[in-house]
C-alpha positions as CSV (number, residue, x, y, z in Angstrom):
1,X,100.8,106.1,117.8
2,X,98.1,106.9,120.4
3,X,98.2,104.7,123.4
4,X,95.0,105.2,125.2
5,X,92.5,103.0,125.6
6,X,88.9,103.3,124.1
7,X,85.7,103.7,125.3
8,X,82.0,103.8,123.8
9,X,81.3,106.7,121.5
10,X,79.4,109.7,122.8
11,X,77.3,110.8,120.2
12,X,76.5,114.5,121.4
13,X,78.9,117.4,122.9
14,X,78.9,117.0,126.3
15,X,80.8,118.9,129.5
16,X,84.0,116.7,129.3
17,X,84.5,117.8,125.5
18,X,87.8,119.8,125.1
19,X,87.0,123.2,124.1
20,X,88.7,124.6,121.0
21,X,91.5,127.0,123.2
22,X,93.0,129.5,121.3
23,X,97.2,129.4,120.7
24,X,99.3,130.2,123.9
25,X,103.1,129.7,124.8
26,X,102.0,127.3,127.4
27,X,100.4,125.1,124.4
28,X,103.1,126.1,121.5
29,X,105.8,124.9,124.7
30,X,103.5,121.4,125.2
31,X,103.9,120.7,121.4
32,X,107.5,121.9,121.3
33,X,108.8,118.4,120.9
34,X,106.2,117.7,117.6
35,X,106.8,121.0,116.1
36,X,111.1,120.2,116.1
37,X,110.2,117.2,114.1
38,X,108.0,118.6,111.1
39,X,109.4,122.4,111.0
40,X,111.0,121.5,108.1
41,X,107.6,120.8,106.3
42,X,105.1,123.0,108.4
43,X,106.2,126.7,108.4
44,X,106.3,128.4,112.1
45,X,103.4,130.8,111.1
46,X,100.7,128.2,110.1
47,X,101.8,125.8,113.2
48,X,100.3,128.9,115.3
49,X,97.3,128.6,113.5
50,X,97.2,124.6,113.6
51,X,98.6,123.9,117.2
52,X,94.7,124.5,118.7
53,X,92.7,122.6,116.4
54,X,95.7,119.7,117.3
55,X,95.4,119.6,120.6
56,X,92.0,119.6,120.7
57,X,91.2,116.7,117.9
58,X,94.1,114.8,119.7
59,X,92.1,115.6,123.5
60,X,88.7,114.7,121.5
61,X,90.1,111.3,120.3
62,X,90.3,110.0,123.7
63,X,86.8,111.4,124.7
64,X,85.4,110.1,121.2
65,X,87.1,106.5,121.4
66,X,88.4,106.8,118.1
67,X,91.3,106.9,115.8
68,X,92.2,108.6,112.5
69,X,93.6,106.7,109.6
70,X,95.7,109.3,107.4
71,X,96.3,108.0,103.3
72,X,100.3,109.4,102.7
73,X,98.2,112.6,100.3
74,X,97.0,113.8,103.5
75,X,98.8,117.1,104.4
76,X,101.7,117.1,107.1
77,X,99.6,119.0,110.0
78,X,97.2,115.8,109.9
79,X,99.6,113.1,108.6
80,X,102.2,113.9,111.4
81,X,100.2,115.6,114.0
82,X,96.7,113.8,114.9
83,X,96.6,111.0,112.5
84,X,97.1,107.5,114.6
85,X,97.8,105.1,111.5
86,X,98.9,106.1,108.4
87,X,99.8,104.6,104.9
88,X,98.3,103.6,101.3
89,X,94.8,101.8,100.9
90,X,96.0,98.8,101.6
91,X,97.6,99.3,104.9
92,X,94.5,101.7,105.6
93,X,92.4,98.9,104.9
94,X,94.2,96.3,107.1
95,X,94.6,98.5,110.2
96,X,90.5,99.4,109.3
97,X,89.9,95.5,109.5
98,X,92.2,95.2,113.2
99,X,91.9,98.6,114.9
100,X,90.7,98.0,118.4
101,X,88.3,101.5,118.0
102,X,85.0,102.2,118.4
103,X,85.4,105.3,116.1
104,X,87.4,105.6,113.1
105,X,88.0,108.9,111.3
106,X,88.9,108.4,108.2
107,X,91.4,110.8,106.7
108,X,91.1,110.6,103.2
109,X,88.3,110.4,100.0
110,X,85.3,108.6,100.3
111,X,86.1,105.3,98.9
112,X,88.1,104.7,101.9
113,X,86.0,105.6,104.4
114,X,83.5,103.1,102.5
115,X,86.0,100.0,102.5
116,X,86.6,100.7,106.8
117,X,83.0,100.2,107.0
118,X,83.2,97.6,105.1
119,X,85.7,95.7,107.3
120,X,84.4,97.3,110.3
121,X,80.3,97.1,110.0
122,X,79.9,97.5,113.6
123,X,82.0,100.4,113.9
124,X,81.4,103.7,113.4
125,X,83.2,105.5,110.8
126,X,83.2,109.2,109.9
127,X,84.7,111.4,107.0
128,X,85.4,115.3,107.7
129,X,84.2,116.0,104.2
130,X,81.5,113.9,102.4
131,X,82.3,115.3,99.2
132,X,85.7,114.4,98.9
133,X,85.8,111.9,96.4
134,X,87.6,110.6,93.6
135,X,87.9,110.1,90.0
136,X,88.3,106.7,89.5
137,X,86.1,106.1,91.5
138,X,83.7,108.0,89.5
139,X,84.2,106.9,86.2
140,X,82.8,103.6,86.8
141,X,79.6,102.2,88.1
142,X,78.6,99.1,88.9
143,X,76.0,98.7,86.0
144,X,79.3,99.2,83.9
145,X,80.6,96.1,85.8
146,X,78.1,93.8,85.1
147,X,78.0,95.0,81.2
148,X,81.7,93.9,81.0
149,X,81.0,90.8,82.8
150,X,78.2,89.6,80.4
151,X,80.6,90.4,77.5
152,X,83.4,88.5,78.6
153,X,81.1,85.7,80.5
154,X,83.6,83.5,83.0
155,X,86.6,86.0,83.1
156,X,87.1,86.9,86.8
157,X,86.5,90.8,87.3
158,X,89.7,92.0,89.8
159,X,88.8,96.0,90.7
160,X,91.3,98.5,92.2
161,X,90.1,99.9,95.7
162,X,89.8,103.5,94.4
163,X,85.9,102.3,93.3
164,X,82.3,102.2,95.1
165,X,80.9,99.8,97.2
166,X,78.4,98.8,94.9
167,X,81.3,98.3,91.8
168,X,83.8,96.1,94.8
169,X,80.3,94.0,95.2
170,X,80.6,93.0,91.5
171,X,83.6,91.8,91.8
172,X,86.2,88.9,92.4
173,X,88.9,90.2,94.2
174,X,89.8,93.7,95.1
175,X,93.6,95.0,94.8
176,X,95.8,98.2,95.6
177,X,98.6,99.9,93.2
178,X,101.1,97.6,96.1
179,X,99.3,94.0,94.9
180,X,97.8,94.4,91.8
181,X,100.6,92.6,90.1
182,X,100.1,89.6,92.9
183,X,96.2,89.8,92.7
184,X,96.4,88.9,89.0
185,X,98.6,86.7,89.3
186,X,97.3,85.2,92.0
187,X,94.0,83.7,90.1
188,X,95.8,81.8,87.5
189,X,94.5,82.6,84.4
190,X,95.2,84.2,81.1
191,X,92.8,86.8,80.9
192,X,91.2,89.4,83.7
193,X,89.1,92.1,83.4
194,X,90.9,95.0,85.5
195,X,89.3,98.1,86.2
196,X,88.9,101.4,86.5
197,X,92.3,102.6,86.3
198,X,93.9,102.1,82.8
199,X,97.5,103.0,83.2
200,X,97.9,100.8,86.4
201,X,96.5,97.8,84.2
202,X,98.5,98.1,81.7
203,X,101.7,98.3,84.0
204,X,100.1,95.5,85.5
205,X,99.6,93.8,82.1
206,X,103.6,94.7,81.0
207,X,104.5,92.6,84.6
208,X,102.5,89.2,84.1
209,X,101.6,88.5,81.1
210,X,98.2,88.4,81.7
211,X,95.5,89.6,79.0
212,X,93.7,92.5,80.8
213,X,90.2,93.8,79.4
214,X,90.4,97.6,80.6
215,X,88.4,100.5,81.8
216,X,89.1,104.0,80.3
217,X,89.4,105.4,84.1
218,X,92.4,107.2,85.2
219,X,93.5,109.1,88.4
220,X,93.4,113.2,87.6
221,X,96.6,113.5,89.9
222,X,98.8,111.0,88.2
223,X,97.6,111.4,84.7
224,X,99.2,115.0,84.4
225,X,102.5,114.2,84.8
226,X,104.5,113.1,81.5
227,X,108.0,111.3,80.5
228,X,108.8,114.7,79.3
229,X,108.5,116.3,82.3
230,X,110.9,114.2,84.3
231,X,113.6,114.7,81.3
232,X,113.7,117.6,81.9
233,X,114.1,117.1,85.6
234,X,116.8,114.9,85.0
235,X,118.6,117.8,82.3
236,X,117.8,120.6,85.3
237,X,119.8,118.3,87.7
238,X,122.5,116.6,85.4
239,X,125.1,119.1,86.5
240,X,125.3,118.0,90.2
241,X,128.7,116.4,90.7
242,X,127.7,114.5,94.1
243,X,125.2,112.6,91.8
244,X,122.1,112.8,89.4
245,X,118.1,112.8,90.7
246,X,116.5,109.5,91.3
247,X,112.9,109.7,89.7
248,X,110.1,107.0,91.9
249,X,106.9,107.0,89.8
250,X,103.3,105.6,91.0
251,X,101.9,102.9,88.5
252,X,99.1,105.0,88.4
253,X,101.2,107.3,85.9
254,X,101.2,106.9,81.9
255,X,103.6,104.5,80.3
256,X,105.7,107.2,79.4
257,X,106.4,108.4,82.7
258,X,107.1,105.3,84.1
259,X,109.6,104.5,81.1
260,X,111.7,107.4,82.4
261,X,111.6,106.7,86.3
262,X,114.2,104.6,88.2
263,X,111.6,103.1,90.6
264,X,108.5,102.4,90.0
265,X,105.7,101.1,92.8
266,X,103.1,102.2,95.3
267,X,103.2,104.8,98.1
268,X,104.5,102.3,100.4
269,X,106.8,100.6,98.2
270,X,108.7,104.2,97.3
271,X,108.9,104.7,101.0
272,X,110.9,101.1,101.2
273,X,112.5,101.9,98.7
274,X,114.2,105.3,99.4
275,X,114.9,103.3,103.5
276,X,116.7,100.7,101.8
277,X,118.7,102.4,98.7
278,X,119.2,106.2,100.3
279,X,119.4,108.2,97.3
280,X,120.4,111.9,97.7
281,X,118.3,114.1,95.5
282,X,114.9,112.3,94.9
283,X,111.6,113.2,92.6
284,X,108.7,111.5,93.7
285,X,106.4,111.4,90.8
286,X,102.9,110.7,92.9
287,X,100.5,114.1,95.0
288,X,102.6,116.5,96.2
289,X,101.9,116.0,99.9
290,X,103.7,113.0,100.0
291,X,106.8,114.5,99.4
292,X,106.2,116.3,102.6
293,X,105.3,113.4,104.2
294,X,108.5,111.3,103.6
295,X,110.9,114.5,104.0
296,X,110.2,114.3,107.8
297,X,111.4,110.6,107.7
298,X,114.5,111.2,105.6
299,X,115.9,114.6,106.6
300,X,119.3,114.2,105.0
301,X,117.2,113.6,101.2
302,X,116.3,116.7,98.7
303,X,113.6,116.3,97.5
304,X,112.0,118.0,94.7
305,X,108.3,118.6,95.0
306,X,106.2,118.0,91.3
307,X,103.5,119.8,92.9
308,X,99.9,117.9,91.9
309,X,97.8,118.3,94.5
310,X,94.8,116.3,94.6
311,X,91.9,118.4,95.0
312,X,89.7,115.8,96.9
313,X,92.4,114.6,99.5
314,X,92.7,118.9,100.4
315,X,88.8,118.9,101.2
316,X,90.3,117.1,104.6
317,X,91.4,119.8,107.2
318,X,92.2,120.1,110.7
319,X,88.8,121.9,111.3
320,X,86.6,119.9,109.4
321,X,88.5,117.1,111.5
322,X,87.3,118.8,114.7
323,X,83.7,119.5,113.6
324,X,83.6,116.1,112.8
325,X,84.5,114.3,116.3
326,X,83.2,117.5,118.1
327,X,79.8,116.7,116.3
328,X,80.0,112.8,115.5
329,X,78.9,113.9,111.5
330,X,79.4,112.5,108.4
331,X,79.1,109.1,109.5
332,X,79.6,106.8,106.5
333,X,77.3,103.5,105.9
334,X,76.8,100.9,103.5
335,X,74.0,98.8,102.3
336,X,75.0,95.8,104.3
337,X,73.6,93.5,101.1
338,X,75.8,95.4,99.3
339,X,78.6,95.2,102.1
340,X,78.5,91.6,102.5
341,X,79.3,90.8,98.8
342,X,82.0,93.9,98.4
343,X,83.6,92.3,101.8
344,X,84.2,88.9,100.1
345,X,86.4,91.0,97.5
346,X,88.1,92.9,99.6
347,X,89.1,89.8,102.0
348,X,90.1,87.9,99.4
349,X,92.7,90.3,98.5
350,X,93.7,90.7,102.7
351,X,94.2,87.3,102.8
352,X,96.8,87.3,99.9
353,X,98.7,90.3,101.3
354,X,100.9,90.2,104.5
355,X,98.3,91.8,107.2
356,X,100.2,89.3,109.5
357,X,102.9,91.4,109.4
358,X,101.1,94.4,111.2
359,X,100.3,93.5,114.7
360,X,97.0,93.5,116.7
361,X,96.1,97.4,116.9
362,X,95.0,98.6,120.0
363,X,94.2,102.3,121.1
């Protein structure tokens, strides 16, 4: 975590802006420390092509006044090497909402870069790759919202953060794959209409109780794997004799994938979970760069890497990182009619979650 202090953002290049300096043995010696910790995930030949465009995004944070939030599907050069907080939506949103910053990059798909803004009005907030979006938040709009909400008249409308500002300002309450199950059940009732993502509604429904009227979207990552495929993990592993694989799904996955897995629970959670249970030999049924991600933290776990990339979270690079504090593009707003009445959602479902627990954030 950075510890500089922040300053106004300058919106044009000017003399004090680092200069992109080519790779050295006076810079790979500087970095030295960084590289020992993620050489395990970040071969030595594309570190030499990484290490300038670090030190110069890390060099053109201070100048900037900003800070980069990472999602755990970013890759490890920007997850380990520039990124100052990182996590799922939900802790992306919270530190959005405290981050002492007058800039915020946002390392991830455009939905999150939409909720910072949201939280943050008066700051601003830039995304390296406008296009890099997401399918559930595509499948719905918000004129699909307010169809569902004249059919079912009185039934409160809880939407997962992977959606638009305009669908969040049609809504309730707002939840991530970490609170669904304690959004929903949260409000009390006996019926909700959850949306986009199908499969995380009905693991949400198979948890509560709770009727849930839902929307046919689903996440193109998650949806490919199958309860299949991690039998035959288990079968490819069952001959170990210091112990068989443990199999941590995201909720975001068919039933039949989550039937088969040990553990089942957001990003965050399946990082809790592996600090607290240390398994040996681990599949982690979620985007392949997370794997990467948690290997750095637990050197002494295998892990075996179901590789489903998520196209939209690789539009985010360490040069399109540069260009985008170099050049203060991309800058992401939001109707603030529209913000105001997407914020309520989204606070709503802040103050049920435990943002006390992350402290004051100051850069």
């Amino acid at each position: 975590m950075s510890a500089f202090s922040v300053s106004a953002p300058r919106k044009n290049p000017s003399a004090n802006i680092p200069a992109l300096a080519p790779y050295s043995q006076a810079l790979h010696e500087y970095y030295a420390p960084l590289y020992q910790r993620v050489q395990a995930v970040i071969p030595a030949i594309e570190w030499a092509a990484h290490l300038p465009y670090i030190d110069a995004i890390n060099r053109l944070k201070r100048e900037r006044g900003a800070v980069i939030l990472a999602h755990n599907y970013q890759t490890p050069e920007i997850f380990h090497t520039v990124a100052d907080f990182t996590g799922d939506s939900l802790a992306l949103a919270q530190y959005a909402a405290r981050a002492d910053a007058a800039v915020i990059v946002q390392a991830g798909v455009h939905f999150m870069a939409e909720t910072s803004k949201i939280l943050s009005p008066e700051k601003t907030v830039l995304i390296p790759d406008l296009h890099a979006g997401c399918s559930l938040a595509s499948s719905i709009t918000a004129a699909d919202v307010r169809l569902l909400k004249q059919r079912y008249p009185g039934v409160p409308v809880v939407t997962y953060v992977n959606t638009s500002a305009d669908v969040k300002a049609e809504t309730d309450i707002c939840c991530t794959s970490g609170n669904a199950v304690q959004v929903v059940e949260s409000l009390g009732v006996d019926r909700v209409i959850f949306i986009p993502d199908q499969y995380l509604g009905k693991y949400v429904a198979s948890k509560t109780g709770v009727e849930l009227i839902l929307w046919a979207g689903s996440c193109e990552v998650h949806e490919r794997f199958s309860g299949a495929e991690l039998r035959d993990y288990r079968t490819q592993r069952s001959n170990h004799v210091d112990g068989d694989i443990h199999i941590l799904a995201h909720p975001e996955c068919p039933p039949d994938v989550l039937a088969e897995a040990d553990f089942v629970g957001s990003t965050a959670a399946m990082v809790a979970h592996l600090d607290k249970q240390r398994p040996r030999r681990v599949v982690m049924i979620t985007e392949c760069s997370m794997s990467d991600n948690v290997a750095v933290e637990f050197p002494d776990i295998e892990f075996t890497r179901p590789c489903n990339l998520c196209p939209h979270m690789k539009r985010i690079t360490l040069p399109k990182i540069y260009e985008t504090l170099l050049h203060m593009r991309h800058e992401v707003t939001v109707d603030p009619a529209i913000a105001e009445r997407a914020r309520r959602a989204v606070e709503n479902m802040l103050s049920l979650s435990s943002a006390s627990a992350l402290p004051k954030i100051k850069v």
